[in-house]
ChimeraX commands (.cxc) that place a marker at each C-alpha (Angstrom):
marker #1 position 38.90,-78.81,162.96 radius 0.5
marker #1 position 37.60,-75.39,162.51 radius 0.5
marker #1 position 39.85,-72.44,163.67 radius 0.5
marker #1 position 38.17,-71.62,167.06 radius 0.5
marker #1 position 39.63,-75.24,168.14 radius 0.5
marker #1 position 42.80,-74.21,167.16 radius 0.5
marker #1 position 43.79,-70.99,168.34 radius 0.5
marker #1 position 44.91,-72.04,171.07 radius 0.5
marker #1 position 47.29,-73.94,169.91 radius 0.5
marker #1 position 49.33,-71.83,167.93 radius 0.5
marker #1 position 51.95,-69.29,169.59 radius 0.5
marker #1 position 53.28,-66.21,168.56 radius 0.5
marker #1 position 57.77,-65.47,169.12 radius 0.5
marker #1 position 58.04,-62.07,169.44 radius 0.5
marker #1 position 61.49,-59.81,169.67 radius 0.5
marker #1 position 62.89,-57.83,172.05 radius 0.5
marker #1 position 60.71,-54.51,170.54 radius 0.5
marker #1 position 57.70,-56.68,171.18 radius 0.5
marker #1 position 56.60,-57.07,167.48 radius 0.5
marker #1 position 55.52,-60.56,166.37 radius 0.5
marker #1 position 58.25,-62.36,164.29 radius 0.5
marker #1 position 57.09,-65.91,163.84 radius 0.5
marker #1 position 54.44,-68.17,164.40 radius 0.5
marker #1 position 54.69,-71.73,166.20 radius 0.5
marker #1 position 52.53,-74.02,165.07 radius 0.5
marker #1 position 52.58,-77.82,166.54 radius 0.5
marker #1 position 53.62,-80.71,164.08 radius 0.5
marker #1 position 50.57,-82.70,164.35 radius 0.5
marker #1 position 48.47,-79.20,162.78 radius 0.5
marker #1 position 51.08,-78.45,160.83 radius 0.5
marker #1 position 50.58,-81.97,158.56 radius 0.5
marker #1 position 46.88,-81.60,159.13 radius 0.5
marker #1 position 47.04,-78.31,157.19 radius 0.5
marker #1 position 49.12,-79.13,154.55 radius 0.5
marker #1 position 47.48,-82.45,153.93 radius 0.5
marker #1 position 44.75,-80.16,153.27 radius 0.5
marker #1 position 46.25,-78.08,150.79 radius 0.5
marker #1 position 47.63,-80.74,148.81 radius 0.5
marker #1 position 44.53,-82.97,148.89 radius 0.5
marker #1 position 41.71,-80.66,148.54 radius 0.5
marker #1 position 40.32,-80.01,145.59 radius 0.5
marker #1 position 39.94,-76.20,144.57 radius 0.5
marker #1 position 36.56,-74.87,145.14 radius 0.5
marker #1 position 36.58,-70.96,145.14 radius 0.5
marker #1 position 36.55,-70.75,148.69 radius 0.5
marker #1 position 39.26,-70.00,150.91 radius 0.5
marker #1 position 40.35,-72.61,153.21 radius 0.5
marker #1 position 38.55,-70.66,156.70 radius 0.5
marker #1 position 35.42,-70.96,154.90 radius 0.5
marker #1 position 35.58,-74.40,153.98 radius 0.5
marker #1 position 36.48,-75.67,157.13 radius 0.5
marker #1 position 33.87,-73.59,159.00 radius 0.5
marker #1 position 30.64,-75.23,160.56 radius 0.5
marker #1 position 27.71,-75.31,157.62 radius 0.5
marker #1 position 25.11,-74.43,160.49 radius 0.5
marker link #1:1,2 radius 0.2
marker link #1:2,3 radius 0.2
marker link #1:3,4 radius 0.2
marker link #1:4,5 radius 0.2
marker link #1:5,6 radius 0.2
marker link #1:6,7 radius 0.2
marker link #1:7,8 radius 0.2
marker link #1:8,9 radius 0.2
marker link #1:9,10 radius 0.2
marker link #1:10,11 radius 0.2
marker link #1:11,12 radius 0.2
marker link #1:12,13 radius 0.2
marker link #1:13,14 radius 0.2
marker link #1:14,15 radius 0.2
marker link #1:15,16 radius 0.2
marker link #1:16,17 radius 0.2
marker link #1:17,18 radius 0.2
marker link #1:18,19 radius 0.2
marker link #1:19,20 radius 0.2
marker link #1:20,21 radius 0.2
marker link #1:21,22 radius 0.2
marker link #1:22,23 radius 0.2
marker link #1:23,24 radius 0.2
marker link #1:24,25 radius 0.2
marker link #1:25,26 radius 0.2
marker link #1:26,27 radius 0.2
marker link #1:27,28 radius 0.2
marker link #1:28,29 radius 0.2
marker link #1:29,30 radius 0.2
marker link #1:30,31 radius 0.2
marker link #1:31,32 radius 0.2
marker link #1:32,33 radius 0.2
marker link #1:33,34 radius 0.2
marker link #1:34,35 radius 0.2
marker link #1:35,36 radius 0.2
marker link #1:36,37 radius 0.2
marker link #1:37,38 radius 0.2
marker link #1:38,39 radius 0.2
marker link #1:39,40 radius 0.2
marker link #1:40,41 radius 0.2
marker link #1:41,42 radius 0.2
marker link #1:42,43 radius 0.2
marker link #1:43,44 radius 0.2
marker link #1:44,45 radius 0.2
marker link #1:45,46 radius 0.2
marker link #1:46,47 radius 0.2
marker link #1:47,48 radius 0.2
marker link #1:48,49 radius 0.2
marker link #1:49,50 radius 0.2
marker link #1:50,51 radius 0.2
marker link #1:51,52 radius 0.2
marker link #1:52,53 radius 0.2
marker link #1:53,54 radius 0.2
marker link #1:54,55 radius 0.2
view
């Protein structure tokens, strides 16, 4: 899923100043992204790039 199809999905709690605290990010991206961690094997790249479109 490359990052422009999840943006979206992830919201930001801010406090009462207005500053961003924490990030929300749904359970069902959450595993997706750690299952990608733990399972990919290191390349060099950073995960954005590797999940990017190779077009």
């Amino acid at each position: 899923m490359a990052i422009a199809q999840i943006e979206h999905l992830i919201r930001y709690v801010t406090n009462a100043d207005g500053e961003t605290t924490d990030v929300l990010v749904p359970i069902e991206l959450w595993q997706q992204l750690m299952n990608t961690i733990y399972s990919a094997p290191v390349s060099g790249l950073a995960w954005i790039d590797e999940q990017e479109p190779k077009a």
